[in-house]
C-alpha positions in Angstrom: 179.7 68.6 93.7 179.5 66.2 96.5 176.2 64.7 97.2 174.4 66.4 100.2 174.3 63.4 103.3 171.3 61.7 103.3 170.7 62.1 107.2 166.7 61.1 106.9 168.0 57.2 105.3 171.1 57.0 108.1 168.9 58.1 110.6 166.1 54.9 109.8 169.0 52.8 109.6 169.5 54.1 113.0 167.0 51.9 114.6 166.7 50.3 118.2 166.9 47.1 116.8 169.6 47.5 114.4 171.9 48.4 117.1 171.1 46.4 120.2 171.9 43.7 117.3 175.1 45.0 117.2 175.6 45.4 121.0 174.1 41.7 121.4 177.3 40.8 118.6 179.9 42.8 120.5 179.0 41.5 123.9 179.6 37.8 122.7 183.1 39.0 121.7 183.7 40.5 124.8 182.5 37.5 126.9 184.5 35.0 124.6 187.5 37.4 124.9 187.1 37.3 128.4 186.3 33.3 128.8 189.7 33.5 127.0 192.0 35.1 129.1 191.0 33.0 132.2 194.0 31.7 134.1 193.6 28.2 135.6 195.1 29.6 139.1 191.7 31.9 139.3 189.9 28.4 139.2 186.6 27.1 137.7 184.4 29.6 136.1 182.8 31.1 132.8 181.2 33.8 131.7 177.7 33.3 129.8 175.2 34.6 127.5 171.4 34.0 126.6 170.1 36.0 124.2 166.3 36.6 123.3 164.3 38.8 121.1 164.8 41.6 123.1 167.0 40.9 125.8 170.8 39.5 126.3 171.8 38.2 129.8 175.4 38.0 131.1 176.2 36.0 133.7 179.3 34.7 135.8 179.3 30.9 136.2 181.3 28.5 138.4 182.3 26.6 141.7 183.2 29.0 144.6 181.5 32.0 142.7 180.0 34.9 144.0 176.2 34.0 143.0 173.9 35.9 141.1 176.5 38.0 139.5 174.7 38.8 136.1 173.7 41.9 133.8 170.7 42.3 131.2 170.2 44.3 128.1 167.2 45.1 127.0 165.4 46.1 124.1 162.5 48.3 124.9 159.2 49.4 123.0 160.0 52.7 123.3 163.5 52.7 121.3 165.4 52.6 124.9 167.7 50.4 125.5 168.6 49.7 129.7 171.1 47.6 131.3 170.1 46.2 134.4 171.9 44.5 138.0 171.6 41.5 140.0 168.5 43.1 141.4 167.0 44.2 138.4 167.7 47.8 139.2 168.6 49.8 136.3 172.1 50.4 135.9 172.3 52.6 133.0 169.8 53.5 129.8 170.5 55.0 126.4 168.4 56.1 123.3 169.3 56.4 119.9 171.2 59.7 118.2 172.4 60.5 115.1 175.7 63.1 115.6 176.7 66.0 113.3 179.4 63.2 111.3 176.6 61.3 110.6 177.2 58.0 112.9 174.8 56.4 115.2 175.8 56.1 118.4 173.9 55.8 122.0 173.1 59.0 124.1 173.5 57.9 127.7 172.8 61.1 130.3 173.0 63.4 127.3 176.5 62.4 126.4 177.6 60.8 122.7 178.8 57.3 123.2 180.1 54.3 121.0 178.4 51.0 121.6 182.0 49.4 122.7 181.7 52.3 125.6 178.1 51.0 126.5 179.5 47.7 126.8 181.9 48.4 129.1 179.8 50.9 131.8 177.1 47.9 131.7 180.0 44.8 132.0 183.3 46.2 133.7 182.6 45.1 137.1 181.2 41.9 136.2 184.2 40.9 133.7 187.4 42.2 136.0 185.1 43.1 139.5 185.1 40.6 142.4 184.5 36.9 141.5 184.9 34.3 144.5 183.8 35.7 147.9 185.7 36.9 150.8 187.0 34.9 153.1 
């Protein structure tokens, strides 16, 4: 007899802070993936991170750059976690859910998804969008 899942323990472990730890992890990889796979030709820039308690910053660094191109995670009080623009407009928030296999993942606009997919609706356009003005 298998023992019955213990959703009430997987659920705790669950928690707003345990994962936005795990987002704060995977966007380093990403922006060190990124910083990576920089060709000289594109010329001098960098992608960077800050993180704090309960935020992470990601911002677009360099000569010739379009300025001000940066996005934010945050940590809220209320077990949210938001993603926000240039601006400080909210891009995109998510809260916490526990699906019917038992993994935690984020519930953005009532749909299931993995922190990786987060990631990328939050850092897309910043990572591959437009980098040096127009001329």
């Amino acid at each position: 007899m298998m023992p019955e899942f213990n959703w009430v323990a997987e659920r705790f472990g669950c928690s707003v802070a345990t994962v936005f730890h795990k987002i704060r992890e995977g966007i380093d990889a990403d922006v060190d993936t990124r910083n990576a796979q920089r060709r000289e030709a594109e010329g001098s820039y960098r992608f960077s991170t800050v993180a704090k308690d309960n935020y992470v910053l990601v911002w677009l660094e360099g000569i010739g750059v379009i300025p001000n191109r940066r996005r934010k995670f945050v940590q809220n009080t209320n077990g949210v976690i938001t993603a926000l623009d240039d601006e400080d407009k909210e891009i995109v928030s998510a809260t916490l859910t526990l699906n019917d296999a038992g993994e935690c993942r984020l519930l953005v606009k009532g749909q299931e998804k993995e922190f990786w997919q987060f990631r990328r609706m939050v850092l897309e356009g910043l990572l591959f969008g437009q980098i040096f003005p127009s001329s």
